[in-house]
C-alpha positions in Angstrom: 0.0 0.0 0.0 2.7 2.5 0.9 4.6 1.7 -2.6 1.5 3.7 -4.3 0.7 6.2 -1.7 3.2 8.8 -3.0 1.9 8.2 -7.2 -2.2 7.9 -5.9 -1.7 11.5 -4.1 -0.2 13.3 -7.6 -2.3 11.7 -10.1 -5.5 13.0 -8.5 -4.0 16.5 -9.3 -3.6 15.5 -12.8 -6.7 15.6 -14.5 -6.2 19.6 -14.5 -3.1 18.6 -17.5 -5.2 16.6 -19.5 -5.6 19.7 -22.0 -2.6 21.1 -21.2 -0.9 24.2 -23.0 2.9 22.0 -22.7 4.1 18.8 -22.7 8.2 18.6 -22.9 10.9 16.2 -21.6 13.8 14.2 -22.7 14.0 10.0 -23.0 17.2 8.6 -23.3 18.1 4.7 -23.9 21.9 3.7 -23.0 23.5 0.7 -23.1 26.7 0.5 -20.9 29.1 -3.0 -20.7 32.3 -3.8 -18.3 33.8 -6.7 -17.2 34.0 -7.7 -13.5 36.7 -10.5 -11.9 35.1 -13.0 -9.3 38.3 -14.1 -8.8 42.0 -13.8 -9.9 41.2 -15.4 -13.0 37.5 -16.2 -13.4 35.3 -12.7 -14.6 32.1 -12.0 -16.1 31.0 -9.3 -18.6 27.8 -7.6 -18.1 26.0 -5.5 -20.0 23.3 -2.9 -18.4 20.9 -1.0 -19.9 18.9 2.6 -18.8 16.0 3.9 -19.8 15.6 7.2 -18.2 12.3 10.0 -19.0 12.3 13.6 -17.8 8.5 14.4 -18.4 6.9 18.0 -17.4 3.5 18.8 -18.3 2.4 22.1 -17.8 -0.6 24.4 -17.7 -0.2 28.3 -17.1 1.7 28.5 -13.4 1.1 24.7 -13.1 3.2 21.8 -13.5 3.8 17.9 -12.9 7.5 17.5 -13.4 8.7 13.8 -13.3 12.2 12.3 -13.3 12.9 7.8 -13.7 15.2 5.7 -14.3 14.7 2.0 -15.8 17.5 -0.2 -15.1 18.3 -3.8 -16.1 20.9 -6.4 -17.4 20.4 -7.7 -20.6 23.5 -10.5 -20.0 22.3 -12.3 -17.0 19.6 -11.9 -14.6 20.4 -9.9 -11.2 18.2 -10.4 -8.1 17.3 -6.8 -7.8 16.3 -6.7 -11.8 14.7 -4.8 -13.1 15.0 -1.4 -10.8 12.6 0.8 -11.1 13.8 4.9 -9.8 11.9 7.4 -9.1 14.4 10.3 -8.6 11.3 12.8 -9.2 8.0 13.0 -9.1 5.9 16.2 -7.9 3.4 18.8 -8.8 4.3 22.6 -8.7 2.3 26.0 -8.6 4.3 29.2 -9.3 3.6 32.6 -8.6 1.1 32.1 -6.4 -0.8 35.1 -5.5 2.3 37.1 -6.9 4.4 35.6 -3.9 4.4 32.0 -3.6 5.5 28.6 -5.0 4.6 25.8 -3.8 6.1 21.6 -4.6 4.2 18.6 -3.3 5.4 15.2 -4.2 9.2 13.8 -4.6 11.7 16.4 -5.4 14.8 17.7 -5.4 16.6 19.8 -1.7 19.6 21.7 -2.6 21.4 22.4 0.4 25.2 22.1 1.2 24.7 19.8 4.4 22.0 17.6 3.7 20.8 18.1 0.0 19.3 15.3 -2.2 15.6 14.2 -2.5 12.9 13.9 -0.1 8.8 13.1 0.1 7.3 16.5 0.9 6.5 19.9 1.0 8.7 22.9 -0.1 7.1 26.3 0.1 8.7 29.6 -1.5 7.2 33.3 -0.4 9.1 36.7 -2.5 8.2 39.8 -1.5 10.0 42.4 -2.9 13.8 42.1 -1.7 13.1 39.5 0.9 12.5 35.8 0.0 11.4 32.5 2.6 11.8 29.3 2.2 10.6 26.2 4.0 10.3 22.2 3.2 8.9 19.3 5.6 8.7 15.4 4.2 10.2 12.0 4.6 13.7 10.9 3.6 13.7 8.7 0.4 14.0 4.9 0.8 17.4 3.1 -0.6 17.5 3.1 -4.7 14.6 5.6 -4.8 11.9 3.4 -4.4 8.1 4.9 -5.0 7.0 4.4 -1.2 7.4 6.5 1.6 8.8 6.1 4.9 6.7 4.6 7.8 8.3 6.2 10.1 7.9 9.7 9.9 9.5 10.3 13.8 12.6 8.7 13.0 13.0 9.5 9.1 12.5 13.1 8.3 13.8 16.2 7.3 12.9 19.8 7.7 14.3 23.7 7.4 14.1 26.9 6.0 16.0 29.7 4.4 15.6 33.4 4.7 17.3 35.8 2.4 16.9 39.3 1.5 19.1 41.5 -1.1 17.5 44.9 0.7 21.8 46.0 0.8 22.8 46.9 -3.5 24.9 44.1 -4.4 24.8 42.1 -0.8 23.3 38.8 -0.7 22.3 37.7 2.9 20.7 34.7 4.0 20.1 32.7 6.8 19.2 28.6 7.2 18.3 25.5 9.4 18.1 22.2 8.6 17.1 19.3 10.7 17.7 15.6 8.7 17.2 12.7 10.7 17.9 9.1 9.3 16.2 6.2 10.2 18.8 3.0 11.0 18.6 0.0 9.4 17.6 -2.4 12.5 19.4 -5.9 12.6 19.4 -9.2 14.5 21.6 -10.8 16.4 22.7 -13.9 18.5 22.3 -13.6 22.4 24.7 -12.9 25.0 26.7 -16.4 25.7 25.0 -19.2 24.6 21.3 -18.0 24.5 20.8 -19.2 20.9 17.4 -17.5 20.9 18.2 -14.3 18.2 16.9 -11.1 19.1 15.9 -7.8 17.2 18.3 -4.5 17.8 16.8 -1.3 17.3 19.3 1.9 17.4 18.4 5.1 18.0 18.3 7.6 14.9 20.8 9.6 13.3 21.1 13.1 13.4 22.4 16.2 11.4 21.3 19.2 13.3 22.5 23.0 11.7 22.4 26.4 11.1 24.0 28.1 8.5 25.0 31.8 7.8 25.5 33.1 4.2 27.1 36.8 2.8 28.1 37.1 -0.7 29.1 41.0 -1.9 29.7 41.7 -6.3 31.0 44.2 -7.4 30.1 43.6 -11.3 33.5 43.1 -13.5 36.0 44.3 -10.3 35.3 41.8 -7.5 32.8 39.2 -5.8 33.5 37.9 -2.7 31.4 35.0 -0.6 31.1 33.4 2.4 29.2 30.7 4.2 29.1 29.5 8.2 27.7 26.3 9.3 27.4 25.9 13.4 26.4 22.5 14.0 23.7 22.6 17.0 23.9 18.9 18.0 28.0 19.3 18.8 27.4 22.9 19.9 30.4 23.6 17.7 32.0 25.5 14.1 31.3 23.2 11.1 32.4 24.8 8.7 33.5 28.7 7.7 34.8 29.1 4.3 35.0 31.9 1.7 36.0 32.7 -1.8 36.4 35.4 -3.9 37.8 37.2 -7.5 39.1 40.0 -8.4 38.8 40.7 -12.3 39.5 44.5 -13.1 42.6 43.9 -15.2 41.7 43.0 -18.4 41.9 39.2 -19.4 43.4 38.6 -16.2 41.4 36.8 -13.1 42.8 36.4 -9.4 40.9 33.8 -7.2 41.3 32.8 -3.5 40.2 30.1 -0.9 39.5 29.4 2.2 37.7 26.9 4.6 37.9 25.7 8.4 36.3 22.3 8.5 35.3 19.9 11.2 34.1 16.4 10.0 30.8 16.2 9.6 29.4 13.3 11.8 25.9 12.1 12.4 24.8 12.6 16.1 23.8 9.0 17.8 26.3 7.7 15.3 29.1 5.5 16.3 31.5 7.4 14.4 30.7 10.4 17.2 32.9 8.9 19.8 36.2 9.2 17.3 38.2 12.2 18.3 38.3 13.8 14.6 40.7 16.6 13.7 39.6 19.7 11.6 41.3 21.1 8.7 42.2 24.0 6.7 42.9 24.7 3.4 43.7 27.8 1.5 44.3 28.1 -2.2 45.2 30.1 -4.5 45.2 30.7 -8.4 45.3 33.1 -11.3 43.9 32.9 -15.3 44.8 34.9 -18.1 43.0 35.0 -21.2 45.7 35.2 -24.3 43.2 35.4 -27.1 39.6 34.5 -27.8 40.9 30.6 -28.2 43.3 30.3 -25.3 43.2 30.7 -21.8 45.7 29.7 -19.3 45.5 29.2 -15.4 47.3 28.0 -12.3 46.6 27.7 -8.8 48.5 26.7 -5.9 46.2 24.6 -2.3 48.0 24.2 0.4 46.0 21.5 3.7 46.9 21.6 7.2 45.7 18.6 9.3 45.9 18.2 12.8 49.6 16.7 12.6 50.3 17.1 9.2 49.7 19.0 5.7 49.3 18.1 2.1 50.4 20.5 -0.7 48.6 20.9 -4.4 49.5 22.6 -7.8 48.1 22.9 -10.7 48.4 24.6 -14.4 46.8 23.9 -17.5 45.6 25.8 -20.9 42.6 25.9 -21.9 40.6 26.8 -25.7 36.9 26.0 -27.6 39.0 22.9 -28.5 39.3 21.1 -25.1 42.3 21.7 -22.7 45.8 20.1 -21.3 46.8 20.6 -17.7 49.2 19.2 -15.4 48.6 18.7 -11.4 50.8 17.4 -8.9 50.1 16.9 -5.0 52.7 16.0 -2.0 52.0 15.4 1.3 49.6 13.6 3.2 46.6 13.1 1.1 49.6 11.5 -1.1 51.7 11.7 -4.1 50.3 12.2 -7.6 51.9 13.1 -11.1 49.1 13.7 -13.8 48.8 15.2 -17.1 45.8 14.9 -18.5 44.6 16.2 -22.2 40.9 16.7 -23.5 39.7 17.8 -26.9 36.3 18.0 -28.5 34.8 19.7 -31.3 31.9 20.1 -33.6 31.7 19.9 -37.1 29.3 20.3 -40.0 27.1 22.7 -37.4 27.1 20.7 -34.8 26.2 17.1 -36.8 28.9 15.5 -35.9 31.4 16.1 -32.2 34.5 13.6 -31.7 36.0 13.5 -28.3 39.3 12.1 -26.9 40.7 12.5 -23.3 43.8 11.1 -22.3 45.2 11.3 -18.8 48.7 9.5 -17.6 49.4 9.7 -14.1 52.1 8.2 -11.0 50.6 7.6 -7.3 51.6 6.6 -4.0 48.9 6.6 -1.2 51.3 8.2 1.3 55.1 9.4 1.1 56.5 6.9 2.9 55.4 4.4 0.3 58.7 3.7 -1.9 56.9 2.3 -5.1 54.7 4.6 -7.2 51.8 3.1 -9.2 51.0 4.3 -12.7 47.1 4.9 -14.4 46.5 4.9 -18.1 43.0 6.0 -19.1 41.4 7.2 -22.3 38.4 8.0 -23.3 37.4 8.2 -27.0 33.7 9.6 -27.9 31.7 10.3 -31.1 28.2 12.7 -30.7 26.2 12.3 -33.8 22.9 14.7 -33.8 21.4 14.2 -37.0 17.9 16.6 -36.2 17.7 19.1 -33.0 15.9 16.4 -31.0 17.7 13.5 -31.8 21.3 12.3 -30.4 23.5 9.6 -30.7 26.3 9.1 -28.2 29.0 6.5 -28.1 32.4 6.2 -25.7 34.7 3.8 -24.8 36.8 3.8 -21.9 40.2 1.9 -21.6 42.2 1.8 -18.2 45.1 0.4 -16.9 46.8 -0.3 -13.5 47.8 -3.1 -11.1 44.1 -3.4 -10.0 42.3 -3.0 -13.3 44.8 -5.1 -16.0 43.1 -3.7 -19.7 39.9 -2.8 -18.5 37.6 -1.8 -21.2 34.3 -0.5 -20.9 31.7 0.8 -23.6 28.4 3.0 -23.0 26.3 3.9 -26.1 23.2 6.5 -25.4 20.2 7.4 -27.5 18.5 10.9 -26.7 15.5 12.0 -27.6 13.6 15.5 -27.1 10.0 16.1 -26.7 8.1 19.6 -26.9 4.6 19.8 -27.7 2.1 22.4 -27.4 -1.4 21.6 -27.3 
């Protein structure tokens, strides 16, 4: 009953779309194969398959907007086969009494602490400078499953934003969020011999913030932004960081980092009871644009830790053609050589768009390791769109390293797009 709950609640609003003014949307067919090793010298090749529709339907300020995903292998049958997704699923209403939107159904929460998709309610009010947002629902089940959670007090989220651009060229907004996730519950064997097994239930998970937000632009001089996260459960900083640019010289662009952050851990969890360190990481870089084809750019990162530090650098050049850069990092997060090289273009207005992207590259997962590995991937595409709403895609991907000997892998994709008026 609960897998249908969320679908039975929508359709009863759509009889208002069945002469609607729009229908419009995207279906897409893909085929993707790879091989996988059961064993040293024993694999298997499968070959999966997609089927994924974007539908919106709309009338006037009104909408049902839908997002799925069909998935199956064609080689050999899986258990879970075939998946049915529902990453989206909801009706809208937009401008509202010249102030509001509202979304009911399964959609889409952008938000840098807990974002995703949830079963709900998200409500907008703008008033002039000044706009309010707030969202109550259930979190999704595993593989986006069309039921809902039947357990609201242990699987929820909720929040709200309000920001206001009342300063000339400020932007100032603040947030909450409150996420709980509901545990997965398990049995186990009894204490000693008791052979009797019983049912453990944990107590839920928790992410519990608010978050602070000023960004300042100065157009074609300078922007500058920042954001702060306080996480309420910890009583303790989350996260500060900030970026901005400075672009008055012509062709030329200066950037700069920064961010405080504590690891972000689930209250309840067991992970709570680690003594985590923060870190903090500042970086650096500048871009200079040669011509109308080339552009090239640099930037330096450097990460403290709590006992040590990682360093990163970059530089690369960049054109309508595709780019080559080379990055290199020391320090604890590792050592890594890489030079990678991308180039893509269109011909015979846009018909036809080869790709290739090459990247060679020498690792070691700490300094004190004294062998480096090596990685050798490429990618070779070919986009063939023979009318505006039909595309043809195929890639294959080669890599190579002691864990994956010649692995080769091929995805071909069929898109198509929809827009009717009726």
């Amino acid at each position: 009953m609960k897998r249908i709950n969320l679908i039975c609640v929508l359709l009863l609003g759509l009889p208002t779309f069945i002469f609607s003014q729009n229908i419009n949307g995207r279906f897409s067919s893909s085929i993707y194969t790879f091989e996988r090793f059961d064993t040293a010298d024993v694999s298997s090749t499968y070959i999966r398959s997609y089927q994924m529709l974007n539908l919106n339907v709309n009338q006037g300020n009104y909408s049902f907007r839908s997002f799925l995903n069909l998935e199956s292998d064609l080689s050999k049958k899986m258990d879970y086969d075939p998946r049915l997704r529902f990453y989206n699923l909801y009706l809208e209403g937009r401008n509202i009494f010249d102030i509001a939107t509202i979304k009911l159904g399964r959609q889409p929460l952008f938000n840098s602490i807990a974002g995703g998709v949830f079963d709900g309610v998200n409500l907008d009010l703008k008033y002039k400078v000044v706009k309010l947002t707030g969202y109550y629902g259930g979190n999704v089940p595993a593989y986006q499953k069309l039921e809902i959670t039947d357990k609201w007090k242990d699987d929820y989220i909720y929040g709200g934003k309000l920001s206001t651009t009342a300063l000339p060229d400020f932007l100032i907004a603040v947030s909450f969020i409150n996420k709980n996730f509901r545990p997965v519950d398990f049995t186990s064997n009894g204490v000693n011999t008791d052979p009797l097994k019983q049912q453990i239930e944990r107590n839920s998970n928790q992410y519990k913030f608010v978050s602070g937000e000023v960004s300042y632009e100065m157009k074609n001089i300078f922007n500058v932004e920042t954001r702060y996260d306080y996480d309420l459960n910890f009583e303790k900083t989350s996260k500060f960081e900030a970026s901005g640019r400075y672009e008055q010289i012509e062709n030329l662009g200066i950037s700069l980092y920064y961010n405080y952050r504590e690891p972000r851990v689930r209250y309840n969890s067991i992970f709570s009871v680690f003594d985590y360190g923060n870190s903090q990481e500042i970086e650096a870089g500048a871009d200079y644009r040669i011509n109308k084809f080339f552009t090239i750019d640099g930037r330096f990162g450097y990460v403290t830790y709590k006992d040590d530090n990682s360093k990163r650098f970059s530089v690369g050049v960049n054109s309508s053609f595709g780019g080559l850069s080379y990055r290199k990092t020391l320090g604890y997060a590792g050592e890594l050589d890489a030079v990678s090289l991308y180039a893509a273009h269109s011909f015979m207005e846009g018909f036809i768009t080869p790709s290739l992207g090459l990247t060679y590259s020498t690792y070691k997962l700490s300094k004190e390791d004294t062998d480096k590995n090596s990685l050798t991937s490429i990618l070779a595409g070919l986009n063939v769109r023979p009318w505006t709403v039909l595309s043809f895609d195929a890639q294959g991907q080669f890599m190579n390293n002691k864990l994956y000997k010649n692995d080769f892998r091929f995805l071909f994709k069929i898109n198509y797009w929809f827009n009717t008026n009726l």
